[in-house]
N, C-alpha and C positions, 0 to 999 in steps of 0.2 A: 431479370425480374425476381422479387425474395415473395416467399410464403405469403406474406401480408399482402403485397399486390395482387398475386393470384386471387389468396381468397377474398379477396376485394370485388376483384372482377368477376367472382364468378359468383358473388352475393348481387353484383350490382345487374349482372346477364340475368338472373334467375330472379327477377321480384315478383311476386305474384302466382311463382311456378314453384314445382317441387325442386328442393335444393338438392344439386349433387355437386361433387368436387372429382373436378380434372386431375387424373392421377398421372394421366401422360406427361406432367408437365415435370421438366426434373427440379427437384429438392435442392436448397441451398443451405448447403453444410452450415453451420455459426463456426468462429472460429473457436480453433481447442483453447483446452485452458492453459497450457507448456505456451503457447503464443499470446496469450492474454499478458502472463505476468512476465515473459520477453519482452514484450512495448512497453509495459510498466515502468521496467527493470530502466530503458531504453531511452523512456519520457524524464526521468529523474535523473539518470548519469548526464543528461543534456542541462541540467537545470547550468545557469552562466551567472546569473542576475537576479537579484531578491531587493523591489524598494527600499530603498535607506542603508542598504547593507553596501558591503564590496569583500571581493572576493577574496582571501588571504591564502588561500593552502588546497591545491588538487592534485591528486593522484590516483596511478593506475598500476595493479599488477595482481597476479593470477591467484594470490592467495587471501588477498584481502578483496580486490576488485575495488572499485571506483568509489573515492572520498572526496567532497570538497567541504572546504569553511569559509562561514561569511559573517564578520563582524558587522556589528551595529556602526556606520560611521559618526554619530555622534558620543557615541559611548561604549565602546571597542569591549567592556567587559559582557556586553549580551553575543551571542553569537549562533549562526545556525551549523549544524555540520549535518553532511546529507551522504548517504552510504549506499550503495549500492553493489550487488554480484546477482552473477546470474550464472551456475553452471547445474543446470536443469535436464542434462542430457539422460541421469540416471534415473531420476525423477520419476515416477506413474503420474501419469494423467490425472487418475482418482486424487492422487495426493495434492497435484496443482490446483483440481477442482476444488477439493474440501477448504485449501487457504481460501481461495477467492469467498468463498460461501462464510467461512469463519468472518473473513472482513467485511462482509456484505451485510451480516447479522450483528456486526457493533457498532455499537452508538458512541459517539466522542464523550470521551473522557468519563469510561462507564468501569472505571477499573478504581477504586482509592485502596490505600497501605493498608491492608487487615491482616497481613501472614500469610494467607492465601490466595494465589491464583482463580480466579472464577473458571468455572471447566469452558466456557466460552474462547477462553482467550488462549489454552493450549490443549492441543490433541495429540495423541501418539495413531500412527497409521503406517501400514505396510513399512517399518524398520524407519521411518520418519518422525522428526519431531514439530509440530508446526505451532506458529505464536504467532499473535495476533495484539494490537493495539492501535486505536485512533486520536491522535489529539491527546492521549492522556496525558495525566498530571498526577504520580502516583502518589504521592505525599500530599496535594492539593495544595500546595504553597506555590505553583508558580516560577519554582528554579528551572525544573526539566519537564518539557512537554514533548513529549514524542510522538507519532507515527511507525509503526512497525509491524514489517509483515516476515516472517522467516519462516524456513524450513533447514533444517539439519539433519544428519544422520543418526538413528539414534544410536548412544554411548558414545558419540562423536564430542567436542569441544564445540560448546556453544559461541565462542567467535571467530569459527570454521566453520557456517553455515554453507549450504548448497548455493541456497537463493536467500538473498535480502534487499529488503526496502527499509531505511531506515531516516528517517526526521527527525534532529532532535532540539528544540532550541532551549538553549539553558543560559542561564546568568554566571556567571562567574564568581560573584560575591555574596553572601549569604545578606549581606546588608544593603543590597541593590531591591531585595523584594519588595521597595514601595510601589511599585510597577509589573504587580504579578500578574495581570492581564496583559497588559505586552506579548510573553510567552506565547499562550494560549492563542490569540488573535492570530500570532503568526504562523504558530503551526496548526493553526483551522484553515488558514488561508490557502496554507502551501499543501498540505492534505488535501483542500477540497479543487484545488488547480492542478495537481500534478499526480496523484494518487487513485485515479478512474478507474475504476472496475465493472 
């Protein structure tokens, strides 16, 4: 039985009487945030299959962690590539939390190319560096749309992250942008299917 049912039932025992709540009844942890963006991590190194796509290129090893590519099958120059690591052991909790929270508070495609980062999208925290983006399209042209969540060491090399989620779907050819919604659809799609927090 979680919190909600309790206080359910004990709104629904008590109508008409003074309300109290049953403390004898034991509390149900939520799950941490280091196990949140483990499944994350988890849910997207599974991805196998993208409609219209097919699979070209997956791999796995300890420094990079888990890559796959998926072309367009009618026109091989769009392509998705979807990234993932997960080595979170070092990690604070606080720091896992604040990603999820950073991703939780952006809105797709809330980033365009000014020269600066909005303070939203990266934080420094406990010797951590963490980055945040949905769905964007940093130029607004529709080549590169990504999804991404990271965490690095700071003065670490930022493609040495701890933990990453990374979505990116890009076109290949600058003269393919007749189709710059394409992109976008598809990394809103894969974002909002595979990217739960």
């Amino acid at each position: 039985m979680n919190w909600f049912n309790i206080l359910k039932n004990q709104i629904a025992s008590t109508k008409g009487k003074t309300f109290q709540l049953d403390f004898n009844e034991p509390m149900v942890e939520d799950t941490n945030c280091k196990d949140k963006l483990r499944e994350l991590a988890n849910r997207v190194k599974e991805i196998s299959s993208i409609d219209g796509y097919e699979q070209t290129r997956k791999r796995q090893n300890d420094s990079y962690g888990h890559a796959s590519t998926f072309r367009l099958i009618d026109d091989e120059r769009y392509s998705v590539q979807i990234r993932s690591k997960d080595k979170l052991n070092e990690v604070p909790e606080e720091v896992c939390c604040a990603l999820i929270d950073m991703y939780k508070s952006t809105a797709n495609n809330d980033y365009k190319m000014s020269g600066l980062i909005p303070p939203n999208k990266r934080r420094h925290l406990q010797g951590f560096k963490l980055y945040v983006e949905k769905s964007s399209d940093n130029l607004n042209d529709g080549e590169d749309v990504s999804t991404h969540l990271s965490i690095q060491k700071r003065g670490g090399n930022e493609f040495w992250p701890v933990y990453l989620i990374d979505i990116t779907v890009r076109v290949g050819a600058w003269e393919l942008l007749d189709r710059p919604n394409h992109n976008r659809k598809i990394c809103e799609k894969l974002t909002k299917e595979y990217v739960k927090l």
